[in-house]
C-alpha positions in Angstrom: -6.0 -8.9 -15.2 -2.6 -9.3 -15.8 -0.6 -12.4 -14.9 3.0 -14.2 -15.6 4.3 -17.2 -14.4 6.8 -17.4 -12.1 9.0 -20.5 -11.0 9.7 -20.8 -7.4 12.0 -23.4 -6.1 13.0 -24.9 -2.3 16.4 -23.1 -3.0 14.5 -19.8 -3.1 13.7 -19.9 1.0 15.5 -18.1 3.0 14.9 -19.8 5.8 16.1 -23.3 7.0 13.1 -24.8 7.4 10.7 -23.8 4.1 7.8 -25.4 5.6 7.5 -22.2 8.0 7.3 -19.5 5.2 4.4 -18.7 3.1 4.5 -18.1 -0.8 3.8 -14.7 0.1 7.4 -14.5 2.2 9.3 -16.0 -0.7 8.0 -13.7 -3.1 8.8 -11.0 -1.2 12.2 -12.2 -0.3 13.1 -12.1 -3.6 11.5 -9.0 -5.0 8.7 -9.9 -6.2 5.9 -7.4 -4.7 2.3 -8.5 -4.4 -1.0 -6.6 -3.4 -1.8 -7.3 0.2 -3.2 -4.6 2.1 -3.1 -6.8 5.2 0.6 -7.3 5.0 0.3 -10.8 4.6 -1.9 -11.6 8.0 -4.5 -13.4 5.7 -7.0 -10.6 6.4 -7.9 -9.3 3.0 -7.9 -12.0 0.6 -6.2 -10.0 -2.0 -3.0 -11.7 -2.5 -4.4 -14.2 -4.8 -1.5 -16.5 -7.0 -2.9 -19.3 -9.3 -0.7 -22.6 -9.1 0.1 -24.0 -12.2 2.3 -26.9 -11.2 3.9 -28.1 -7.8 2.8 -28.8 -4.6 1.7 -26.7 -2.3 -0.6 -27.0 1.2 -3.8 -27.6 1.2 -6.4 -24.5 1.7 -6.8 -22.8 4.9 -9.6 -21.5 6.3 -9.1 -18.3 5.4 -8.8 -19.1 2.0 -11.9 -21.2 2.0 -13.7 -17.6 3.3 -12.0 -15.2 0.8 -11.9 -17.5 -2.4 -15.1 -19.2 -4.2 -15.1 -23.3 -5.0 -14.7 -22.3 -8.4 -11.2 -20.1 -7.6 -9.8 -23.2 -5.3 -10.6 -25.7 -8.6 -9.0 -23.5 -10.5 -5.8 -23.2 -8.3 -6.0 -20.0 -7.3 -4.9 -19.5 -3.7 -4.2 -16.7 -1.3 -0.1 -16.6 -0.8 -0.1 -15.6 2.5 -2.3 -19.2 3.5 0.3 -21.7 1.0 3.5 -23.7 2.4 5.7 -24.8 -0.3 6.3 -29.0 -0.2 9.0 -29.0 -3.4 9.1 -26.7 -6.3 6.0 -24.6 -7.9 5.2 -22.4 -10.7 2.8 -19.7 -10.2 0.7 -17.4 -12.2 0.8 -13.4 -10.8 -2.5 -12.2 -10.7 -2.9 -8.3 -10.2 -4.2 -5.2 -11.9 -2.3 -2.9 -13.8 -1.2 0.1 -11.4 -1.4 2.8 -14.3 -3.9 5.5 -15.1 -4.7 5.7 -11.7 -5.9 9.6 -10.8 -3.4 10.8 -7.8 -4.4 14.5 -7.0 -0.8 16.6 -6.9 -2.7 20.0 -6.4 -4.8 22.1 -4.5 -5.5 25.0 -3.2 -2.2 27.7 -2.8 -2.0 31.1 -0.5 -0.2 33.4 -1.4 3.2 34.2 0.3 6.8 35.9 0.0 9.1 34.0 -2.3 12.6 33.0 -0.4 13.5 29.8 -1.0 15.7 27.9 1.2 18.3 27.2 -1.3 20.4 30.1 -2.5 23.4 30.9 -4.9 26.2 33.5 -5.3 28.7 34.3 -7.7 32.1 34.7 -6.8 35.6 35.7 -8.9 38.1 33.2 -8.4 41.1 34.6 -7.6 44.6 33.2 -8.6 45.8 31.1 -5.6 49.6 32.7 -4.3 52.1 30.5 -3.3 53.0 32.2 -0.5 49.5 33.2 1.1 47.6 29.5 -0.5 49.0 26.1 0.0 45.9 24.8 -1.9 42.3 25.2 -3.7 41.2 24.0 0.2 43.1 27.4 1.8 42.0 29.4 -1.0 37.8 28.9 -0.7 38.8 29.3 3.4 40.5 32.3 2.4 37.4 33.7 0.7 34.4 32.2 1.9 33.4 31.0 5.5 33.3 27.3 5.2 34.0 26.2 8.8 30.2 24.3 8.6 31.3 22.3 5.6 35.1 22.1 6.4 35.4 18.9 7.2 32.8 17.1 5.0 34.0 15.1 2.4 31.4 15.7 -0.1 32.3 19.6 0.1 36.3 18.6 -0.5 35.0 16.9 -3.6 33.1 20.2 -4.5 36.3 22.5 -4.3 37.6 20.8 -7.6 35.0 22.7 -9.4 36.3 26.1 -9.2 40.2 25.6 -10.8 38.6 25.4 -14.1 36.6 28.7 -14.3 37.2 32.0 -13.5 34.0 32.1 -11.4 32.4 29.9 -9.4 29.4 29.8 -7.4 28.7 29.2 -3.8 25.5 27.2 -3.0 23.6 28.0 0.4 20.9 26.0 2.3 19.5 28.0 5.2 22.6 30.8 4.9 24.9 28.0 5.3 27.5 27.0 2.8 27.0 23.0 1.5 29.0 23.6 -1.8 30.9 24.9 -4.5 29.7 25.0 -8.9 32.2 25.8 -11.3 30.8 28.3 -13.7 27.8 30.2 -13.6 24.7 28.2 -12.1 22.6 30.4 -11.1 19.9 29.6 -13.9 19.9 26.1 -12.6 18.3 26.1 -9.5 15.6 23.1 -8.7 14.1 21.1 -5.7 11.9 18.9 -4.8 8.0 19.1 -3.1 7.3 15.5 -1.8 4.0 14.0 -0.8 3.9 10.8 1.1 1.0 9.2 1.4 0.3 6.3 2.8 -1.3 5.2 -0.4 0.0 7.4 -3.1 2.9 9.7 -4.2 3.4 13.0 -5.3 6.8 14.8 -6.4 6.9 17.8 -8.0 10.0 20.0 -9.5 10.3 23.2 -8.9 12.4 25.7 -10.4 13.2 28.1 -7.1 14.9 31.2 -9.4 11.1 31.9 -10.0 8.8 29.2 -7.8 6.9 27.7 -10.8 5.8 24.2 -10.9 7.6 22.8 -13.8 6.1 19.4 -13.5 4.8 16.7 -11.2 5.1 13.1 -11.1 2.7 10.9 -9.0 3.0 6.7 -8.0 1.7 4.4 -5.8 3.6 4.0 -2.7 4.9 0.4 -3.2 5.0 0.3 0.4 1.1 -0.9 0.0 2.4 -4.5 -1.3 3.2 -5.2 2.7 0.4 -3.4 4.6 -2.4 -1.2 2.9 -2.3 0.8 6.6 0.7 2.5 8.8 -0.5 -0.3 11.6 -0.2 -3.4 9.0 3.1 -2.1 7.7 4.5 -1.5 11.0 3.5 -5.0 11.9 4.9 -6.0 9.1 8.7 -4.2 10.4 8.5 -6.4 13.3 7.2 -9.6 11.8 9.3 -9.9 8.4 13.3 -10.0 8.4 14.5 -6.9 7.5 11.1 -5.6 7.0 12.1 -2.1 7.9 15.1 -2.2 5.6 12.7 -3.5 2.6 10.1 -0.6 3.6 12.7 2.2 3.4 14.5 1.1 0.2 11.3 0.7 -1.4 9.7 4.3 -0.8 13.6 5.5 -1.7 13.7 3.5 -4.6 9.9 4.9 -5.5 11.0 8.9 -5.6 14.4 8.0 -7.1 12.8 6.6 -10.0 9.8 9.6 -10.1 12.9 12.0 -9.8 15.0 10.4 -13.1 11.6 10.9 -15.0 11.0 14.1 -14.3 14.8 15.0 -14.8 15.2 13.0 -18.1 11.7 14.3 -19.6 12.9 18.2 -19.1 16.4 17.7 -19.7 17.7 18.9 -15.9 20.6 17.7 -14.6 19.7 16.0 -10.5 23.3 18.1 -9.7 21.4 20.8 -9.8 18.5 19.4 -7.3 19.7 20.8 -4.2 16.9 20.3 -1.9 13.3 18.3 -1.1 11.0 19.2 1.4 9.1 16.4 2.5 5.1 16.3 4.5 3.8 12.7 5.5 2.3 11.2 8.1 4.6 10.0 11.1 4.6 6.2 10.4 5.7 7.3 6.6 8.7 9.7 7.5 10.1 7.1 10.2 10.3 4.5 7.1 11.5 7.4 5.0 14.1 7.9 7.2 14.9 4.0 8.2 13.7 5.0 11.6 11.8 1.8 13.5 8.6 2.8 13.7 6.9 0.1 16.3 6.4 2.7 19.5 3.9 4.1 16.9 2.1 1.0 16.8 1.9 0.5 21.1 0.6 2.0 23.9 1.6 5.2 24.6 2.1 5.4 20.7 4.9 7.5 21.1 7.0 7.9 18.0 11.0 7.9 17.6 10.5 11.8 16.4 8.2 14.4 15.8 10.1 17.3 14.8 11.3 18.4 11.8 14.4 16.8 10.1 17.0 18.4 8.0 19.5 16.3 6.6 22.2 15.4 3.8 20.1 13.6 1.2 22.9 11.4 0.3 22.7 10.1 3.6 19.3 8.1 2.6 20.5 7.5 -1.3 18.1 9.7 -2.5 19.4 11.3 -6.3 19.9 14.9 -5.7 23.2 17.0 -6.2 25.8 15.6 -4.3 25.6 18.3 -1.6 21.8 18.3 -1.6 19.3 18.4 1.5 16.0 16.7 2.3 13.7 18.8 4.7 10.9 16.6 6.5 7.8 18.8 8.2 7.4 18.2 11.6 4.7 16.6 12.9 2.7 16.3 16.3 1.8 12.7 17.8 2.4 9.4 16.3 -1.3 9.8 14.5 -0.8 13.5 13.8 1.9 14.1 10.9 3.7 16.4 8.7 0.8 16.0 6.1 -2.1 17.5 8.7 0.6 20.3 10.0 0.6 21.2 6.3 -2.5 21.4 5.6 -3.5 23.3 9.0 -0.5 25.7 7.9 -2.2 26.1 4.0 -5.8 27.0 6.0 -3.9 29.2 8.4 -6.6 27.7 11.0 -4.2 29.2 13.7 -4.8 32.7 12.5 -8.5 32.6 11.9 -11.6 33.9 14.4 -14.1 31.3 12.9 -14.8 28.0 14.1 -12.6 25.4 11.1 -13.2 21.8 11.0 -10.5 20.4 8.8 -10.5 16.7 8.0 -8.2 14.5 5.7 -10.1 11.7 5.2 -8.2 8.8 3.7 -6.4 5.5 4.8 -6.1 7.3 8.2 -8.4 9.8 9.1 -7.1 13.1 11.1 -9.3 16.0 12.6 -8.1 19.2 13.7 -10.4 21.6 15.3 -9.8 25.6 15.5 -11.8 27.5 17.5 -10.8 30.8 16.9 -7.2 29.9 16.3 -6.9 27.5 19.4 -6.4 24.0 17.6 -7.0 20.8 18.6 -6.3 17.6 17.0 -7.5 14.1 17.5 -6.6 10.9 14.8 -9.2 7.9 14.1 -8.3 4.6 12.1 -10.9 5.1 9.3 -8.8 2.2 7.5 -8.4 1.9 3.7 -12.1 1.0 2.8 -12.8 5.0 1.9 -10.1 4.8 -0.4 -11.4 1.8 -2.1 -9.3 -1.1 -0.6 -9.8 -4.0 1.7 -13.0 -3.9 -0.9 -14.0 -7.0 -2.5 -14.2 -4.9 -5.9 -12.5 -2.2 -4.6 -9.5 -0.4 -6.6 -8.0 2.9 -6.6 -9.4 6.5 -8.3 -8.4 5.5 -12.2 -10.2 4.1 -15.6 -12.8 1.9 -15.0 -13.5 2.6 -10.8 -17.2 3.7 -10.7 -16.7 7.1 -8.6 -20.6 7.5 -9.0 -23.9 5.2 -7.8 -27.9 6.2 -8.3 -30.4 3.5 -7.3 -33.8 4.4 -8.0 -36.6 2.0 -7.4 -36.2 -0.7 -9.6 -32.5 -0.3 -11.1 -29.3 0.9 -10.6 -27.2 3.8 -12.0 -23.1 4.4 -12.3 -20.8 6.5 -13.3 -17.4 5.1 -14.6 -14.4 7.2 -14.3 -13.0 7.3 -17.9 -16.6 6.3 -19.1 -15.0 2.6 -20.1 -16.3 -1.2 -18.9 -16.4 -1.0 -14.9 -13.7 -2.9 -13.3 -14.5 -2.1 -9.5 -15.1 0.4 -6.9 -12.8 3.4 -5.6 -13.2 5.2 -2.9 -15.9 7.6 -3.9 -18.2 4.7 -5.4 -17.9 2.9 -2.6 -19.2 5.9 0.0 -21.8 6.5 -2.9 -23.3 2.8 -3.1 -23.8 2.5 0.5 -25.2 5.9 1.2 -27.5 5.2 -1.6 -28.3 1.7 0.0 -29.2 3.7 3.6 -30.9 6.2 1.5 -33.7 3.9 -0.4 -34.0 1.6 2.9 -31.6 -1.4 1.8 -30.2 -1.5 5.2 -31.5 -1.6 8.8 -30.1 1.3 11.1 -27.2 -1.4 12.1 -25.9 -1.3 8.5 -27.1 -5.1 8.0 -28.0 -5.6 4.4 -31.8 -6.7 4.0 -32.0 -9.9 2.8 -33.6 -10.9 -0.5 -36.8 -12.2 0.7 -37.1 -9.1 2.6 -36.9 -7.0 0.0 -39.0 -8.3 -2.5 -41.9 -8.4 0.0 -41.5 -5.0 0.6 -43.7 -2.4 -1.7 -41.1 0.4 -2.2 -38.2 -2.1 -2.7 -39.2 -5.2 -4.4 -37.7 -3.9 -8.3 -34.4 -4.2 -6.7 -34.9 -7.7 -5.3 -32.8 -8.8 -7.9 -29.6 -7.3 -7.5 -29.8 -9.1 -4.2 -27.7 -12.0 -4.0 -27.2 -14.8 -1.2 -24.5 -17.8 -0.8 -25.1 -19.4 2.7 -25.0 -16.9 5.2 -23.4 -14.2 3.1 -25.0 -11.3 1.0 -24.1 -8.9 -1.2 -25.5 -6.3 -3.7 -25.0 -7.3 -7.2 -24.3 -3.5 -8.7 -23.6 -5.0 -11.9 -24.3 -8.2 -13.1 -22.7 -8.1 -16.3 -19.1 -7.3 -14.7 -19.4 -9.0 -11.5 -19.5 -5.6 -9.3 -21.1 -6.5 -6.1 -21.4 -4.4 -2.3 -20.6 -7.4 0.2 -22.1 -7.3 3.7 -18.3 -7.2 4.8 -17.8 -4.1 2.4 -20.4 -2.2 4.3 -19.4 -3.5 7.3 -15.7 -1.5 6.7 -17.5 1.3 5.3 -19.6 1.8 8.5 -16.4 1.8 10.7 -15.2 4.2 9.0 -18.2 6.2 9.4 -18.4 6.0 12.9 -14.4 6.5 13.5 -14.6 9.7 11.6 -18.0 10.6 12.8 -17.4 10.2 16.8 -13.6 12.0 16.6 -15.7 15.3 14.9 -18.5 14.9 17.4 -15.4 13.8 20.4 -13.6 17.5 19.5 -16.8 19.9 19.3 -17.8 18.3 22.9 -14.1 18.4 23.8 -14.0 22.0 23.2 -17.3 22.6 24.9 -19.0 24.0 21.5 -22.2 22.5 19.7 -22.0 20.8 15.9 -24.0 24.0 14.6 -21.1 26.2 16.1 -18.9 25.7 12.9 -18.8 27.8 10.5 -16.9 25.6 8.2 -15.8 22.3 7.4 -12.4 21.7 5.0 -11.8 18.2 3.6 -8.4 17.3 2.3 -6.7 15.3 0.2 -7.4 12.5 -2.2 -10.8 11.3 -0.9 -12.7 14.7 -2.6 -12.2 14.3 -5.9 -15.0 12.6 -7.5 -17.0 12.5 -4.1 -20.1 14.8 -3.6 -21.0 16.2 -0.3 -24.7 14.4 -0.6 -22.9 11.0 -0.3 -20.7 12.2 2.8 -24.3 13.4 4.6 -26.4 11.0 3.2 -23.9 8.0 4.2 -23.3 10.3 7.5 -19.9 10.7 7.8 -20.5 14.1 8.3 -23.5 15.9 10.2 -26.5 16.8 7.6 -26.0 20.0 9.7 -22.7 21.0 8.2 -24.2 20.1 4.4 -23.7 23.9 3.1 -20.7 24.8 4.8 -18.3 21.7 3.3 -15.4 22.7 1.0 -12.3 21.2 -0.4 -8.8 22.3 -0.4 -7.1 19.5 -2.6 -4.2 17.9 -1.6 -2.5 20.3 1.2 0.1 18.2 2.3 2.0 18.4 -1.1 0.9 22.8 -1.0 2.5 22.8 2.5 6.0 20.6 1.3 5.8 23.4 -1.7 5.8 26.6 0.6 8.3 25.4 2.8 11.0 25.1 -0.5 10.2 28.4 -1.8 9.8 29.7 1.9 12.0 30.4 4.8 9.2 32.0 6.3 6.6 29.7 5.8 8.9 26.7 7.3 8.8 28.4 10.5 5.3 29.0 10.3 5.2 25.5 9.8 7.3 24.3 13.2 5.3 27.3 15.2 2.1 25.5 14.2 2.6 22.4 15.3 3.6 23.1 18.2 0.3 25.0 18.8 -1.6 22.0 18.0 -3.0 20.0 21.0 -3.2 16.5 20.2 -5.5 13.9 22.5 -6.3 10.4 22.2 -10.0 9.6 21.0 -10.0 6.4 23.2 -8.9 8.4 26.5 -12.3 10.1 26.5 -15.0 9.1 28.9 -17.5 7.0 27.5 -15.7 7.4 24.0 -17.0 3.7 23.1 -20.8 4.6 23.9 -19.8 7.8 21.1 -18.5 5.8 18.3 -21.8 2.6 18.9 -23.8 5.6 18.3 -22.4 6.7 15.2 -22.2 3.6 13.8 -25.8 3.7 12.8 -27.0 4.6 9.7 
């Protein structure tokens, strides 16, 4: 755990009257991010500060719910719950953010190298007084610049070519966006961007060739207000400036990964002339500084859908000065750039078999093709899969146990990084509690047996002991020695999940008048399938035991996608015809959807 003290004072609040704003608010008023994957709402309990000195409100009763007798002696206290009443020192408390495994590759087709971006060498010729008043007349006078003409950051360009007896021309989409003194044809980079809702992926490419020279990969910091696209968008209409603090800080974010990868191989960012960008909608609205709240409300319409192309300057991202940002297009407010992507990788539009693909993480998105005919429905699986809104929960990285075995007296786990166990990531959590509906720990409606029960059972009574209770609370002690435990509210996310992901596959096969055992395949993507195995995903039932042998995973598609469409022109209109083949609907429109998702709720 990692902790420093921090001194807040009255004069911090921005607001008139302090008494109205929570730690939490301050904090973030004045930079100071903390991890609240409810954005603040008091739903998570995660935001934990320890006072020090100072006064501060007495405990709510939220706090009371999330935080032990011993943590409220202590002074530890949930920020979102605490009023100031004068001035306060405070002790961060939060886990270190490194080593965690982001996944920045999967699965790549092959296809026709012709990037976006290209450059041409010209000979400079003497400007004459007669026929060139300027350096301005003389580029007019040998290239067409009458996109660029009147742009000032091409005027600042034409400086570079009175120095050099060549210059070169640089083109984005067989348009003209600048001028290079010199030779630069050997210096030729962009960008493939992954935004996830949880994690980041940027990787440099050199486009002369189309190799991968390296990747960088974060946590989006956007998680510190809202582990999910509903809690942040809540969190653009309930904080001042929210939106403004949610763009800069995903800008801020890929500025920084950009300066790392640039310093670490010596390349200059004037010489980045172009990122492609796939992320869900909610994402490339903040991306963009768009207001994202008709996402979060009926009809869930969103600002935009289609794809962007646009000066990256205009968003202060750190590319040449002339360079471009290309956002994917998208489908629906719950149907992003990251799922066209991925649909676009499978080529599911071009196939004759039946394809289920599913990206399973914070927000869980289906698309169905039947024989090329694609249909799409989105489910809020929530963060749970993905480790969060755990009591012990914590991203894939040293220390998360990606792998449970219970057997009949004991249990088993696998430690990623095979050091001390410091919680549960995604994986471990789908493993523990498919192992608990596997030996019987749980009745059908995923409530946790209670000690008693247990150890008057035959079969179970050797695990009696990992069974702890506190009141009306119970959890499953996984390990004693470090404190790891299952909470009945753990399994109780876990199961909505479940059924949210469960019913939308079950809601498209019935939509599309076919029968589970009509697919032929099933594709998962994205961060969830790393260290899971498909036994957890049947034997927790997130997906049919009859789909068992036909599950495979592609990786992290969204980032493949962003990556063909820099070193493709052909594969970014692939990428605009497909979504615009994909038919989205809304799971909760269907008729008797809620009898569907009670069902397959049940373990």
């Amino acid at each position: 755990m990692n902790m420093y003290s921090l001194t807040i004072s009255p004069q911090m609040v921005q607001y008139p009257d302090r008494h109205n704003q929570t730690l939490f608010d301050i904090l973030l008023e004045n930079g100071v991010a903390i991890d609240s994957p409810c954005g603040g709402k008091g739903t998570c309990g995660k935001c934990k500060v320890q006072i020090i000195a100072g006064n501060i409100s007495e405990p709510s009763s939220e706090e009371r719910y999330y935080l032990s007798e011993q943590e409220i002696a202590e002074g530890i206290r949930l920020s979102c719950q605490c009023f100031l009443a004068g001035d306060l020192t405070v002790s961060l408390m939060g886990g270190s953010e490194e080593n965690h495994q982001i996944l920045s590759g999967g699965y790549l087709p092959e296809f026709e190298h012709e990037p976006n971006i290209i450059k041409e060498i010209h000979h400079r010729q003497m400007p004459q007084t007669r026929q060139h008043r300027s350096y301005f007349d003389l580029a007019a006078d040998m290239l067409d610049i009458s996109d660029v003409a009147d742009q000032p950051v091409f005027l600042q360009s034409v400086k570079n070519i009175f120095d050099h007896d060549r210059f070169t021309a640089v083109y984005a989409d067989k348009h003209l966006i600048g001028l290079e003194g010199g030779d630069s044809r050997g210096k030729d980079y962009g960008l493939a961007i992954d935004i996830g809702t949880t994690t980041v992926v940027v990787s440099l490419i050199d486009l002369n060739d189309g190799s991968e020279i390296d990747s960088a990969t974060g946590l989006n910091p956007q998680k510190s207000n809202g582990q999910d696209v509903l809690s942040r968008i809540e969190f653009t209409r309930r904080a001042d400036n929210g939106l403004r603090i949610l763009h800069q800080a995903i800008v801020q974010c890929l500025n920084t990964m950009i300066d790392k990868l640039c310093t670490k191989h010596h390349i200059s960012k004037d010489h980045i002339y172009e990122a492609t960008v796939a992320a869900n909608t909610t994402m490339l609205h903040l991306l963009l500084g768009v207001d994202p709240a008709p996402i979060g409300k009926s009809p869930y319409i969103p600002v935009f859908t289609e794809r962007q192309s646009l000066p990256a300057s205009s968003l202060g991202l750190n590319l040449s000065p002339f360079g471009r940002m290309y956002c994917l297009p998208g489908v629906s407010g719950y149907i992003g750039a990251d799922i066209v992507a991925g649909v676009t990788v499978c080529r599911l539009d071009r196939t004759s078999r039946n394809v289920l693909f599913i990206d399973i993480g914070t927000n869980g998105e289906i698309v169905l093709s039947k024989g090329g005919t694609l249909y799409a429905c989105a489910c809020a699986a929530g963060p749970a899969l993905e480790g969060m809104n755990i009591s012990c929960g914590m991203l894939a990285g040293e220390g998360a146990v990606e792998r449970v075995k219970i057997t009949d007296d004991d249990i088993f786990l696998k430690v990623i990084g095979e050091s001390r166990p410091k919680g549960l990531c995604g994986s471990g959590i789908i493993e523990v509690v498919s192992e608990i509906a596997r030996v019987g720990l749980i009745q059908k409606t995923g409530r946790l047996k209670s000690k008693a029960d247990v150890a008057w059972d035959d079969k179970l009574k050797g695990l009696s002991r990992f069974i702890k209770e506190e009141g009306n609370k119970r959890a499953l002690v996984i390990d004693p020695v470090n404190h790891i435990l299952v909470t009945q509210a753990d399994i109780r996310q876990v199961q909505l999940a479940k059924g949210a992901i469960l019913s939308g596959i079950h809601a498209l096969v019935s939509q599309l008048e076919m029968e589970i055992e009509d697919l032929d395949e099933i594709i998962i993507s994205g961060q969830f399938g790393r260290h899971l195995h498909v036994d957890s995903l049947v034997g927790l039932g997130l997906v049919p035991r009859e789909l068992q042998e036909k599950v495979t995973y592609i990786g992290n598609s969204s980032q493949t996608g962003a990556m063909m469409c820099l070193l493709s022109t052909a594969k970014r209109r692939e990428v605009e015809e497909t979504a615009q083949k994909i038919s989205y609907f809304e799971l909760t429109m269907l008729k008797d959807y809620e009898k569907l998702f009670s069902r397959c709720l049940k373990f």
